[in-house]
N, C-alpha and C positions, 0 to 999 in steps of 0.2 A: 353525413349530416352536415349543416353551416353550419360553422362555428363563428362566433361573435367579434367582428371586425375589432383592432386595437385601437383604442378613442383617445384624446385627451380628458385631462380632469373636466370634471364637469362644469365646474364655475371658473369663466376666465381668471389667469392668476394675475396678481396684483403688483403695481410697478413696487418696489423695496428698492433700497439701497443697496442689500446684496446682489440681487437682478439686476441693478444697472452699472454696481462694476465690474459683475462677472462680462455684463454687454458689451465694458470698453473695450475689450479684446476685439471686439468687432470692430467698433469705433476706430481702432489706432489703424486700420485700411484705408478710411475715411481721411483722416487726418495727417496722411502723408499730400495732402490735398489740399492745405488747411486753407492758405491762402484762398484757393479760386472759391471753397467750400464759406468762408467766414465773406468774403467778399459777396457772395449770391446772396447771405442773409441781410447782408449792409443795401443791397438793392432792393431784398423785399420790403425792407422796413418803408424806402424809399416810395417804394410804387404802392404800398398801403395807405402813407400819408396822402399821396397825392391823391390815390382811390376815394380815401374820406371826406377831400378839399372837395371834387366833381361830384361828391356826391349833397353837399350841403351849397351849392351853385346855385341849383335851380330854386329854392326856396327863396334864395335871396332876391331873383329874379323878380319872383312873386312880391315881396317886399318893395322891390323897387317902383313894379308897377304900383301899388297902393302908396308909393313915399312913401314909404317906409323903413328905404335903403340905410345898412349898418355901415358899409365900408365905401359911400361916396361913388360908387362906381352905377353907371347906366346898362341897362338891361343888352344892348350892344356889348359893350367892354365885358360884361360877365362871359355872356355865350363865346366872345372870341377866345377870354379867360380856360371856358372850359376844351375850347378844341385845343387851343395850347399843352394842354395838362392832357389830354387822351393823345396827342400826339408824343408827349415825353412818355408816357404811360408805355407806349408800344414797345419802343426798346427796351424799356426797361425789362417789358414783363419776358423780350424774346433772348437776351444775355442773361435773369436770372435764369431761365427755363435750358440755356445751351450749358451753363456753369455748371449747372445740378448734372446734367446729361455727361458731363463728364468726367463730375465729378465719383458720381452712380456706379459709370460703367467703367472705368478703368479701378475703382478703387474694389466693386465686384466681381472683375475680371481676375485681380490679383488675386482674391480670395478664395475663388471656383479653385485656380491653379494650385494653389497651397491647399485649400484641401483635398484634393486629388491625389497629388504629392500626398501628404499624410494617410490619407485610404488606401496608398498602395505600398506602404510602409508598413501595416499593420499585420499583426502576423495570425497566421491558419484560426487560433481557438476564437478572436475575436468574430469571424468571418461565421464560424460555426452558430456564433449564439446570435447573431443577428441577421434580419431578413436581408437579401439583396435589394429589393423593391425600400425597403427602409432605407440603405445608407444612400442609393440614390437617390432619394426624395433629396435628402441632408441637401446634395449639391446643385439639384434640380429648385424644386420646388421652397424650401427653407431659402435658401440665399437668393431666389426671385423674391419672397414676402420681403425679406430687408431690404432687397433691394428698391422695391416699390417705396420702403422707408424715407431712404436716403433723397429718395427722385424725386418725388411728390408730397408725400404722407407728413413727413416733419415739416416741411417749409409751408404746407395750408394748415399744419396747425399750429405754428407761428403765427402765421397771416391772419385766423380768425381770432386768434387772441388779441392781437395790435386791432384789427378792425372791434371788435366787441370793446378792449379798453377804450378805443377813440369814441367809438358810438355812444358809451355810457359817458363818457364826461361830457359831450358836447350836449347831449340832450339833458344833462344833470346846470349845466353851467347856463345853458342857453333857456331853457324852459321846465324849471326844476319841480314846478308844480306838478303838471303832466309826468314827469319822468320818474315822481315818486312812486305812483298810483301803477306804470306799467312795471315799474319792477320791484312793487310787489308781487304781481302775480308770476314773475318768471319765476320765484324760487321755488310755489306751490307746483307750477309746471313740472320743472325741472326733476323734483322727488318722487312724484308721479312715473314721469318719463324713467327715472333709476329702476324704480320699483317695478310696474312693468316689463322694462327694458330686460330687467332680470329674469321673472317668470317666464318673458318667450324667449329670450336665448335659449333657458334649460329645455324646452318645450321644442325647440326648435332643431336642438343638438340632439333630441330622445328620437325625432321623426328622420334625421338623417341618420343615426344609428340603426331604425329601422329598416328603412330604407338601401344603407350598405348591406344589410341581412339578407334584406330579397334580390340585391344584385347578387351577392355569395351564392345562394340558392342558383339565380341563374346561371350562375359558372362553373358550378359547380356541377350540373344539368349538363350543359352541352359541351363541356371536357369529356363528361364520361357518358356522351348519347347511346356509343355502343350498347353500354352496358346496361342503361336505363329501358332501351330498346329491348335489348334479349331478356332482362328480366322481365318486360312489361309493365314496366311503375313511372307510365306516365301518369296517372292518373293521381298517386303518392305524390311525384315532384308538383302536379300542376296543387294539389291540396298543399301541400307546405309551401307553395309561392303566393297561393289566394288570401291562407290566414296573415301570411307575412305581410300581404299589401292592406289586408285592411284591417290590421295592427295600425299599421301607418297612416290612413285613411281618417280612423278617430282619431288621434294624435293630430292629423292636419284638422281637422274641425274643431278640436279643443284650443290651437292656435290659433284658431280664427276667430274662434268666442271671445277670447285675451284680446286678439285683436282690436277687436268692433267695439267692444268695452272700453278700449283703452281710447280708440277714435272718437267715440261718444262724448267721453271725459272731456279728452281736448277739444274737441268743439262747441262746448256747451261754458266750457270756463274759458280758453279764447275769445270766442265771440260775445260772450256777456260781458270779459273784461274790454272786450275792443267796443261796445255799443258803448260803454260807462264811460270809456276814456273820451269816443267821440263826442262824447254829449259833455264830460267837462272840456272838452275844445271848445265846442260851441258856445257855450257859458261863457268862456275868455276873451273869445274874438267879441263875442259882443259889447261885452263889458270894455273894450279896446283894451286888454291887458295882454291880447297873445295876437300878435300881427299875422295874416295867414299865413305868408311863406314860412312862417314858423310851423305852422302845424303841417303842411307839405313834408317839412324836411323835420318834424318829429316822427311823422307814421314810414318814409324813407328809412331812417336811422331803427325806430323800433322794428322793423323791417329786417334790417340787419344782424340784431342785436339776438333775433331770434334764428336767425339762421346759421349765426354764428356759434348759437350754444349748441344747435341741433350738430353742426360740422364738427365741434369737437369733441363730443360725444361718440361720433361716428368714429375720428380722427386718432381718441386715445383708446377704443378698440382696438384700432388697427396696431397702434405701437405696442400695445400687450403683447399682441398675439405674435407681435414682430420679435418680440422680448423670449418670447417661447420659442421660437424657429432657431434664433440665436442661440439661445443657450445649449439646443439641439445640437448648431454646429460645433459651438465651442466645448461640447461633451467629446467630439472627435479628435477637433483641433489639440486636443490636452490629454486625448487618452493616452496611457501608457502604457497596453499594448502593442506596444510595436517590435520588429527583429530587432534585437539588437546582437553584440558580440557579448558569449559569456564572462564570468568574471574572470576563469583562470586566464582567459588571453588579453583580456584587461589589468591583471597584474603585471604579462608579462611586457618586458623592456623592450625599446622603440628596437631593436638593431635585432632580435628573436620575431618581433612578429615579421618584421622585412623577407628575415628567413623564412617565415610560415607561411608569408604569402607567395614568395618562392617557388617552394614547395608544390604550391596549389600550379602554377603555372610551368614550372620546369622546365627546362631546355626546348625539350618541342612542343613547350605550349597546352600540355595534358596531364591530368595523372594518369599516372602509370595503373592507376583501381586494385592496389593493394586493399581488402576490407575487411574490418576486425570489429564482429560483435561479442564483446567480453561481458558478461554476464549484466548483461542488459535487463531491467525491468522499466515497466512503462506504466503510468494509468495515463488517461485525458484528465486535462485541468478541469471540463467538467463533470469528471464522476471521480475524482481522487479514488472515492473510495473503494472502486472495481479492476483490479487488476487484469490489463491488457496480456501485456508479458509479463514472463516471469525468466530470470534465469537465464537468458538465448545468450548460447556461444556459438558462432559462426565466425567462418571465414572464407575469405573467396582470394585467390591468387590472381595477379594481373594477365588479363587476358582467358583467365575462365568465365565457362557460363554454367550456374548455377541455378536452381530454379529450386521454389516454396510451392508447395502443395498441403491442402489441409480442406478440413470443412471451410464453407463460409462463417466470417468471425472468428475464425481461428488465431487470427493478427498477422497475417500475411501482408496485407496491404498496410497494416501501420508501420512493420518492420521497413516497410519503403518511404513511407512519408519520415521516421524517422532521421535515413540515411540524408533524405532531402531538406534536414533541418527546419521540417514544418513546428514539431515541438522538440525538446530538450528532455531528453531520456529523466528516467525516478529515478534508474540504481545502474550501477557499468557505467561504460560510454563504447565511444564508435570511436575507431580511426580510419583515419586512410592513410595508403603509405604513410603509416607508423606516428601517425599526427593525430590528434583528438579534432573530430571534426570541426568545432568551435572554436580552434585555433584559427581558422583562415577565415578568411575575409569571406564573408557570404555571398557576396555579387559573385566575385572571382571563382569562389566554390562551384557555386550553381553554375555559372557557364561551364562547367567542364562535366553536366550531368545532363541527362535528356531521358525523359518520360514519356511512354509512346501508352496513353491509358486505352483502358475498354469501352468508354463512352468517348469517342474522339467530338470535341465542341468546335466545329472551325470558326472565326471572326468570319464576318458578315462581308469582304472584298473580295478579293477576286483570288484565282488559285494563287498564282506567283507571289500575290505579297502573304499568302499561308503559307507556301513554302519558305519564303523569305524571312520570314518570322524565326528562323533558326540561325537565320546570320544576315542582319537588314542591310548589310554592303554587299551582296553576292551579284555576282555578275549574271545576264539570260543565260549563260553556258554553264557555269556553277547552277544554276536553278533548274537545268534541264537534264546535267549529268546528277542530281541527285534524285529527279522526276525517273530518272532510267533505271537506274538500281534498286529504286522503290519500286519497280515496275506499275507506275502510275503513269509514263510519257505516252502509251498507245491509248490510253481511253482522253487523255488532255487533250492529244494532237485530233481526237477523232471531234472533238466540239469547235465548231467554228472560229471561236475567239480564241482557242487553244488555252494559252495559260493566263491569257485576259478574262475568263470565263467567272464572272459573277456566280458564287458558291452558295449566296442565301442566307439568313439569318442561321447562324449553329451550321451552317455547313448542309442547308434540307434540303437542297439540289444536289445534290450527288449521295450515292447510297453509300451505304456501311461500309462496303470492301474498298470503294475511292476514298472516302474522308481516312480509313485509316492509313491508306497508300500515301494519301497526301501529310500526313501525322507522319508517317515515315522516313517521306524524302525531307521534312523540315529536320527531323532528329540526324541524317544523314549530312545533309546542310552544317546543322550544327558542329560535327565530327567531337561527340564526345568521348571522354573519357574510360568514364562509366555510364552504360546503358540500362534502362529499370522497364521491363515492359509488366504491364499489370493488368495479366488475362488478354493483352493484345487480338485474342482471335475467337473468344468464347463466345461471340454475338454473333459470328459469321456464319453463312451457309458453305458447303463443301467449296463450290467451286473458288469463293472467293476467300475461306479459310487458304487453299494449295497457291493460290498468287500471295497472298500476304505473306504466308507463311516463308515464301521463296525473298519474299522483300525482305521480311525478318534476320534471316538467317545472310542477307546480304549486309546487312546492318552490322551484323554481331560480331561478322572479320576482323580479329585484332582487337577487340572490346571486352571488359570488362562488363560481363551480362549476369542483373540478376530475374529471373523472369516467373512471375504470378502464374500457376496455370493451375487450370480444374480438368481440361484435357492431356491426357498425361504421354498422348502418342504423337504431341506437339514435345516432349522434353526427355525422349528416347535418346536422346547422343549428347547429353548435358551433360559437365565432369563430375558435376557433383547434385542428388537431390535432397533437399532437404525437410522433412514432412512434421507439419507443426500443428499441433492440438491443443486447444484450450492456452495460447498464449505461451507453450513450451516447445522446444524440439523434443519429439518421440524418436524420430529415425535420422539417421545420412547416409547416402552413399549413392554407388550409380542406379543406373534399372533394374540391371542385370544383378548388383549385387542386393537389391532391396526386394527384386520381384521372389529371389529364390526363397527368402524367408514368410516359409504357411502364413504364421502367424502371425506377422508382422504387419502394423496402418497402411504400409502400401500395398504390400502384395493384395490385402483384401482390396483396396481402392483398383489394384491393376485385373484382380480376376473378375470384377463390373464391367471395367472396362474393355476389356483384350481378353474375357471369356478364359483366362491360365486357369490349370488345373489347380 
């Protein structure tokens, strides 16, 4: 069934003091800038004045013609006046518009980068509780809104501000009568326009809520056509898409009613107050108390005055909602979620961890895959309260392979993300050769581990730089001898482009048994350590189960192997197996010594599988 898109608060949140120094975190991007940033505002000030001079030009013109003229100058001298002033005007407006542009985009560009850097520092549980489509938005769409901020948005709503102050004083100072009368009516306007403004935002945010529901519907339809199909409930989807839309449908007529209401309003008080005012114009000029180029250039300036209210109304929407995208990011920027080293290797002293990271790297560059789980216990951070493992004592000798067999959810696959320091054990801990794993250095850790999973996801380029991906200096010969032993290099070579061969978004041009080949030669590339395959072959069909299987087992020479399997005639010559129920070890030992015992989790799992008596 849709489930209901996740919205913002419903009433835009309001600028505070707390909002806006949580926002200077954003600002101090900005403000490695300041200069060219403070200098573009010193221009707009500039090019506003001068906007206000050309615009009370022509009135005066009109003045001149009737003798009327205030500042001695001829209807000539003016007009040159004003090309003068639209000719400085140009520059101006195209150095502040390049200043903003870079000040925008490189002080944005910093900020993409760092947050990226910080999103890929963040460790497994954060990832878990949050959508990917979300943290992407964060560095997509949140830091485009600021950025429109920074580019545009702040600096016209300066501008209408200086143009609205200048407009009100000039038509206050110059013809104060008229200017009383027109702003009165801006204020009754203006609370009108709040009020309003308010009801269709909420009204406006319930039909795009709607709206997301009947796209959800949609996609959720032709994801699962198959299935809508074989059950026959098109006729259910096209019903829960119709009441959807004309859910929506009343909601867009109910905004429309608010609307026309609201347009009625203003036009009926606009124009009554613009006949009233024409008409004490009129009254003045006759009376000779209000020269015309003065009413010219009052209805120009009230002109303004209104557009200007209207622009940053529009103007300090936008910075709100800019206010929100920020805080968004800055909930990242400061999360403290991230990997870090535990404390016992942070007690220890500079010239121990040198050793430790030693350790991690060793004479040829490897561990050796000494692995020590000593009574290990586990929850996830997000269910404390459900015990994962319990109790698991394992160990695996350098250069054996060992493999976990169990139901699904039995904690097989956590005992691996474990070893991978995706989280930090509840109870035990883990070494390697004889180290607590949170003694080395994590970077240096992980490159000496390689993951060959059951859902292989390849990046979107081309084969070589997937394979590459396991050591980004290898040479076409290094990439091709690890293509060979993966026995992935006869189907590479047989694509025209060979290992230039564009793989698809996730790898959706090449099937199952090549994306896990190429997952293979990357981990082979890599030449770890320790090797974790997790059900490596459980998705495949026979023929290309026997080739992968052969890459595997190519892989495994001289490696430290712990390996996932549900097929158990995939882990027949393994030193050691190890069978885990409900979060414990139940059994260990080889095949042969687990298959003879009747009663024992595996023998029942083997006489399913391999038919034993």
């Amino acid at each position: 069934m849709a489930t209901t898109p996740p919205t913002d608060e419903a009433a835009k949140p309001r600028i505070t003091k707390a909002r806006l120094r949580r926002s200077l975190r954003i600002f101090d991007y900005v403000w490695q800038y300041r200069f060219l940033f403070l200098l573009s505002f010193v221009i707009l000030g500039v090019s506003s004045l001068v906007f206000l001079t050309i615009l009370q030009l022509p009135g005066e013109a009109l003045n001149v013609y009737q003798g009327k003229g205030k500042f001695g100058l001829t209807v000539n001298e003016i007009f040159l006046l004003v090309a003068v002033l639209i000719v400085v005007q140009a520059p101006l407006s195209f150095f502040r518009v390049r200043l903003q542009a870079i000040v925008s985009e490189r002080a944005m560009g910093s900020l993409r980068k760092d947050l990226f850097t910080k999103i890929l520092q963040l460790n497994i549980p954060f990832f878990e509780r949050s959508r990917v489509g979300e943290i992407s938005s964060r560095i997509t769409n949140d830091i485009t809104q600021i950025q429109g901020i920074f580019s545009l948005t702040l600096t016209e709503f300066a501008r209408q501000i200086i143009i609205l102050i200048g407009a009100i004083t000039y038509i206050l100072v110059t013809m104060p009568r008229l200017a009383l009368v027109s702003l009165l009516i801006f204020p009754v306007v203006v609370v009108a326009a709040m009020f309003f403004g308010k009801y269709l935002r909420r009204m406006t945010k319930e039909r795009q809520e709607n709206l997301a529901r009947s796209n959800v519907i949609v996609e959720e339809t032709l994801q699962s056509i198959a299935t809508v199909k074989a059950y026959t409930n098109e006729d259910f989807e096209l019903d829960r898409y119709g009441r959807s839309i004309d859910d929506t449908v009343d909601i867009s007529i109910r905004t429309a009613n608010v609307r026309g209401a609201f347009s009625a309003f203003i036009v009926t008080v606009m124009f009554g107050a613009l006949f009233f005012i024409i008409y004490r114009a009129i009254l003045l000029v006759e009376s000779g108390d209000l020269p015309i180029g003065d009413v010219f250039s009052f209805v120009i300036f009230t002109a303004m005055i209104g557009t200007s209210i209207a622009s940053i109304g529009n103007f300090y929407t936008e910075i709100v909602s800019a206010l929100g995208a920020s805080d968004r990011v800055v909930d990242i920027l400061e999360s403290e979620d991230v990997e870090a080293v535990p404390l016992d290797a942070e007690r220890a002293g500079a010239g121990t961890q040198v050793q430790r990271t030693q350790a991690v790297t060793g004479e040829s560059g490897s561990l050796t895959g000494a692995i020590r789980y000593r009574n290990v216990g586990f929850s996830y951070p997000t269910r404390p309260d459900v015990t994962v493992l319990s109790d698991i004592d394992l160990q695996v000798a350098p250069g054996e392979k060992v493999a976990l067999v169990g139901a699904s959810g039995s904690g097989k696959s956590t005992l691996v993300k474990l070893l991978l320091r995706f989280y930090p054990v509840t109870a035990g801990e883990i070494t390697v050769d004889g180290e607590p794993i949170g003694s080395y250095d994590l970077q240096t850790y992980r490159d000496q581990l390689a993951l060959v999973p059951q859902e292989v996801l390849l990046f979107g380029g081309t084969i070589r730089e997937n394979i590459a991906y396991g050591k980004l200096e290898a040479t076409d010969a290094e990439i091709r001898e690890a293509a060979r032993k993966a026995n992935a290099l006869d189907f590479i070579d047989g694509f025209p482009e060979g290992l230039d061969t564009i793989v698809g978004d996730r790898g959706i041009q090449l099937s199952g048994g090549q994306r896990q080949r190429v997952a293979i030669a990357r981990a082979i590339l890599k030449d770890p350590g320790i090797l974790l395959l997790d059900e490596a072959t459980s998705s495949l069909d026979a023929e290309s189960e026997r080739v992968v299987q052969e890459a595997l087992d190519n892989l495994m020479v001289g490696r430290t192997s712990i390996i996932i399997a549900h097929r158990l005639a995939t882990i027949r010559d393994v030193d050691r197996i190890y069978v885990i129920e409900n979060g414990t070890i139940v059994e260990a030992g080889t095949h042969d010594e687990l298959s003879a015992r009747p009663r024992g989790a595996y023998s029942a799992l083997a006489r399913l599988q391999f038919d034993l008596a």
